[in-house]
N, C-alpha and C positions, 0 to 999 in steps of 0.2 A: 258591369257585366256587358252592358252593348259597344264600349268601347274595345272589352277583349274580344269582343267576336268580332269584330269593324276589323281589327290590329290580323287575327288569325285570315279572316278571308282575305285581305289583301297582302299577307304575306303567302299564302296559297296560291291566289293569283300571281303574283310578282313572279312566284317559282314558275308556272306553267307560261307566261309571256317570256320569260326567259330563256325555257327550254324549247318552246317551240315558235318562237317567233325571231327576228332580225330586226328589221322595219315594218311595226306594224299596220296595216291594211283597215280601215275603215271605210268613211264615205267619202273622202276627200273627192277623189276624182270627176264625182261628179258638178264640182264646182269652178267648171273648164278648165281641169287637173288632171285629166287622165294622164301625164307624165309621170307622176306621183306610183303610180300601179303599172303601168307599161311603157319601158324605154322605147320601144319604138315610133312614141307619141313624141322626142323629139323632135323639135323643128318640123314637127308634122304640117301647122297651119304658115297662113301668112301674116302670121306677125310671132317674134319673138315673144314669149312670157314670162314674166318675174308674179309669183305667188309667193305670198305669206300665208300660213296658218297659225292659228293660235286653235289648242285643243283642250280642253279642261272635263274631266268627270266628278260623278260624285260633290257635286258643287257643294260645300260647306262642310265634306270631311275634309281632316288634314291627311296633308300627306298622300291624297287621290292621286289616281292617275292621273298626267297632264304631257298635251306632245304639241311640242313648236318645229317647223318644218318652213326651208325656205329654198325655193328653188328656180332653176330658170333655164330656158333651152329655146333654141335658136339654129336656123340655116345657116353657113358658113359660103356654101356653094349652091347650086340649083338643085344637086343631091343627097349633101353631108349636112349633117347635122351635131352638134355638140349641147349636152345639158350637165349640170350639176345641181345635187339636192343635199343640203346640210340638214342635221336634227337633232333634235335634244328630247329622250320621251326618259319619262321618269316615273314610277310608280312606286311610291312606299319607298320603301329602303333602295331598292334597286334603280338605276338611273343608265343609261346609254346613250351615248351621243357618237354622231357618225358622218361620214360624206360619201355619196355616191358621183362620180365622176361617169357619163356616157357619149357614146360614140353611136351614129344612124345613119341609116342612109338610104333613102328613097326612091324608088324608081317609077314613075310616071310611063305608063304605056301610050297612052294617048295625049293630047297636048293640053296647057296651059288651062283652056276655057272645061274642061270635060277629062274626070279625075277616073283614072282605073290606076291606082297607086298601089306598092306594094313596098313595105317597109320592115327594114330588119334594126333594132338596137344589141345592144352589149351595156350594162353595167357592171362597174368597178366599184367596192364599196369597203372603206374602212372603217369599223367600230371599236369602239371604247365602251365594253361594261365594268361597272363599281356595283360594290354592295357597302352601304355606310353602317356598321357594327357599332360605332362610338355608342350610338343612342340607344341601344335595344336597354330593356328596360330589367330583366335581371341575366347579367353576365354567368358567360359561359366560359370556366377555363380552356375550354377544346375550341371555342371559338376567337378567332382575332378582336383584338376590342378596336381596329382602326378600319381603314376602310379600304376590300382587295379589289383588286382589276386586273384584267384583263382585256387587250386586244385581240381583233383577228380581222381577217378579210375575208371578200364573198364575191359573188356574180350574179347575174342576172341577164337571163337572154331572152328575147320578144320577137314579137314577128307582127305587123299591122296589115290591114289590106283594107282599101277604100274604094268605092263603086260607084259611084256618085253619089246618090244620098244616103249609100248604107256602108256599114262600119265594121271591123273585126278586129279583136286583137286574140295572141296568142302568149302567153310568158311563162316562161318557169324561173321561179325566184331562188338561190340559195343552194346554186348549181357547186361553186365552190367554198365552200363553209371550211373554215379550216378549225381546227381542234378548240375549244374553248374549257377553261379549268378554273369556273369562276366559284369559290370559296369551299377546293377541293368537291369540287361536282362531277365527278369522274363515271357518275353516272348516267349522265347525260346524252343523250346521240346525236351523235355529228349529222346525221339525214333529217335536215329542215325543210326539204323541197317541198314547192308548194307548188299548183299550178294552174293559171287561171286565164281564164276564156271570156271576153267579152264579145256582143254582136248588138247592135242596133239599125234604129232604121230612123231619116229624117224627115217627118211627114207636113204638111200645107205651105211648102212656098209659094210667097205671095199672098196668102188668105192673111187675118188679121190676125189669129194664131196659130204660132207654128207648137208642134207636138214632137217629142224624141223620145219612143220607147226604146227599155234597153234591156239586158240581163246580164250579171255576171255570174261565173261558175267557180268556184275555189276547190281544191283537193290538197289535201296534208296528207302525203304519203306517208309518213310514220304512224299517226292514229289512223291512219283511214277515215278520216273527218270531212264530210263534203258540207259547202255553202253553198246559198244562193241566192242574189242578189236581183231584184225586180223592182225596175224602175220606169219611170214617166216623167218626163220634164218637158214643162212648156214656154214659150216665150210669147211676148207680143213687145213690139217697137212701139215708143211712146215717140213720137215726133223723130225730128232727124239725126238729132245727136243722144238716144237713151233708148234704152230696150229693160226690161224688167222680169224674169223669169223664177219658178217657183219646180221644186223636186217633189214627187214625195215615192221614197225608198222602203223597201221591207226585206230584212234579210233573215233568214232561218237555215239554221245547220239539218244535218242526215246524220243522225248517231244514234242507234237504235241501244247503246248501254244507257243511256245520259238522256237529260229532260231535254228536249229539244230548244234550242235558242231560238228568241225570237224581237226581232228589233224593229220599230218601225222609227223614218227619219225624214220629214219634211226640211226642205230649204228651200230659202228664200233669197235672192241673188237680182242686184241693179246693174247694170252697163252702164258707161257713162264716156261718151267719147270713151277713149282709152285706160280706163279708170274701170276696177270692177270691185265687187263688196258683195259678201255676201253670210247666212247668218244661220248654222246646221244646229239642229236640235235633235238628238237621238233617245228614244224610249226604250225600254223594255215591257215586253210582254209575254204573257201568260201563264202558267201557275206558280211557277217561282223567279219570281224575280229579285236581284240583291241589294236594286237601290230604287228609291221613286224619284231622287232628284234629274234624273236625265244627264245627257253628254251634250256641254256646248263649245260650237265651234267658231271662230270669228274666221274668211278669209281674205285677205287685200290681193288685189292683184294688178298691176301696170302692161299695157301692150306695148312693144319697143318693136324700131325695124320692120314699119306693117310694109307690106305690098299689097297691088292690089288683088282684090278677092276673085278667084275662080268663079265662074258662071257655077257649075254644079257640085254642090260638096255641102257635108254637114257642117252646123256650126264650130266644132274642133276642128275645124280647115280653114273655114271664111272667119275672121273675126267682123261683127257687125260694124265696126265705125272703125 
């Protein structure tokens, strides 16, 4: 019996990620990944990024959701910027995998030491959704017993603006979604736009820790579904070549039909010269919750192409080493 109801909510989930999601949106970002959630964090800082995630839930059911994500973006010129993000998310039967290809470009009001920056991206993104039918456990004549797909394309438009130590993005995700008909779902709506708002601020340079509150705002225009995401990340530099810094996140929806979501998400992140790692554990909370085992995430990440660091700017500008 708890394995049919494990099997039904993740085939309910699987439908509702499918319908209303693209590239799904977690905590990534905050594991110096805000590229991940706003193109116009392209070749934002001075150094090139290469990120790895590994994403895994539901640890010890089969067939959990699970998402690997590998991306990397970089200045070409003193203004332009280019990034690309490959992924593979997979939940239960349904599976997606994708590349998003972008284009930024940066404008600097004031000069090199002292940042009044303002930034525009574009993403370009192709996906590939499957539904694997081989394995369902009693066959349906009206259903395919093999496994259907479908492609489509999409976009993604952002806007950044930097101030010296404070921070903003702007993006609407899923601006061109084209038609999807994945296992006759012809019910489905093509309106995925999503649109999300980040703002921070970088507080104790120089003291022995520094502190980076943040919030993000999410809105699904088809439910009318708002987030919100409240954050605090701190660092302290351990000697000259390592710095070691820790998150902890809390996000909760606005849906006044539906129980309110509720997640809380500590991480734990080293610097290491050029070298970064870091280690996300996501909870749920409060009256109903669907799993106790938590969401873990592992991320690798390498700095390529550093220059040197601006006098004033948050750490997603300055890379420390």
């Amino acid at each position: 019996m708890k394995n049919i109801l494990v099997f039904l909510f993740m085939l309910l989930t699987s439908s509702f990620i499918s319908a209303q999601e693209t590239f799904p949106i977690y905590s990534d970002y905050l594991s110096d990944n805000v590229y991940l959630v706003h193109p116009a964090a392209a070749g934002i800082g001075n150094c090139g990024k290469i990120r790895l995630t590994y994403r895994q839930q539901w640890v010890g059911i089969e067939d959990a959701p699970s998402l690997q994500t590998l991306s990397f973006h970089t200045r070409i010129t003193e203004k332009m910027a280019v990034g690309a993000i490959a992924f593979n998310d997979e939940n239960g039967y349904h599976a997606q995998q994708g590349f998003l290809a972008t284009y930024a470009y940066h404008i600097n009001f004031w000069n090199e030491a002292a940042i009044n920056q303002l930034s525009f991206g574009l993403s370009f993104m192709y996906s590939q959704n499957s539904v694997n039918q081989r394995d369902f456990g009693i066959p349906d004549p009206s259903i395919s017993q093999g496994i259907e797909s479908t492609g489509y394309y999409n976009a993604d438009f952002s806007v950044g603006y930097h101030f010296m130590d404070s921070f903003s993005y702007f993006t609407v995700k899923n601006l061109l979604l084209t038609p999807r008909d994945l296992v006759n779902n012809s019910f489905e709506s093509d309106n995925l736009r999503r649109y999300l708002l980040t703002f921070g601020y970088y507080l104790g340079r120089g003291k022995k820790f520094q502190f980076e509150p943040s919030v993000m705002l999410q809105y699904i225009e088809y439910t009318g579904e708002a987030f919100m995401d409240l954050n605090v990340k701190a660092y302290r530099n351990i000697g000259t070549k390592s710095q070691i810094w820790a998150v902890l996140s809390y996000r909760q929806n606005f849906d006044s039909n539906i129980e309110n979501f509720k997640m809380i998400t500590p991480i734990l992140g080293i610097n290491y010269k050029r070298f970064m790692f870091s280690y996300t554990y996501s909870s749920q909370i409060g009256d109903i919750v669907f799993s106790n085992s938590g969401h873990h995430q592992v991320t690798l990440g390498f700095n390529v192409f550093c220059k040197k660091p601006r006098a004033t700017a948050c750490p997603n500008l300055n890379s420390t080493f």
